[in-house]
C-alpha positions in Angstrom: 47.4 -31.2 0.6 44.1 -29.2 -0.5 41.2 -31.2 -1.2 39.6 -31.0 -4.8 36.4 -30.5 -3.5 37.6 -27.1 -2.3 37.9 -24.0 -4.0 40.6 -23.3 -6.4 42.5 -21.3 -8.9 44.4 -22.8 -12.2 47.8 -21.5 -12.9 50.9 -22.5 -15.2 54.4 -22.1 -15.6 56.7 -21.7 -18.7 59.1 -24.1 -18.8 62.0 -25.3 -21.2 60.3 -28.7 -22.5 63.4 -30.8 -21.5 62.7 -29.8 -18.2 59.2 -30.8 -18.5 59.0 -33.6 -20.0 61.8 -35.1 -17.4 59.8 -33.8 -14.9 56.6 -35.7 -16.1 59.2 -38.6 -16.3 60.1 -38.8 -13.2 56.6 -38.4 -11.3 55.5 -41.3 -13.5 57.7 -43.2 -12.5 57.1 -42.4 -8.9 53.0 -43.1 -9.4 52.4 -39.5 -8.9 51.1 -36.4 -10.7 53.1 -32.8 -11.3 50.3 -31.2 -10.0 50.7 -32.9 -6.5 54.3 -32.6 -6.4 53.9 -28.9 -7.4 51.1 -28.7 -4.4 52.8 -30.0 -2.0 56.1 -27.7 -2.4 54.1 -24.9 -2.7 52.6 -25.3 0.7 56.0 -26.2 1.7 57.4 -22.3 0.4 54.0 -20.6 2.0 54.9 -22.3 5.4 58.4 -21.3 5.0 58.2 -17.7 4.4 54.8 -17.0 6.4 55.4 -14.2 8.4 55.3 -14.6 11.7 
């Protein structure tokens, strides 16, 4: 995962608020925060579709 020290951009997404707040649930109650969770499945999708 990307250090915070590095360069970055903001985003968001537009979700429906059940799906958001279950979603804030859950990385609660794993100790985590969306915004790693959403990191790390993003690097996930680049590596996936990278083009060869």
């Amino acid at each position: 995962m990307s250090n915070a020290k590095e360069n970055t951009a903001q985003t968001s997404v537009r979700l429906p608020v059940d799906v958001m707040r279950e979603f804030r649930a859950i990385c609660v109650l794993q100790g985590t925060s969306m915004q790693a969770v959403l990191s790390d499945y993003i690097y996930a999708y680049i590596e996936e579709h990278k083009k060869p």
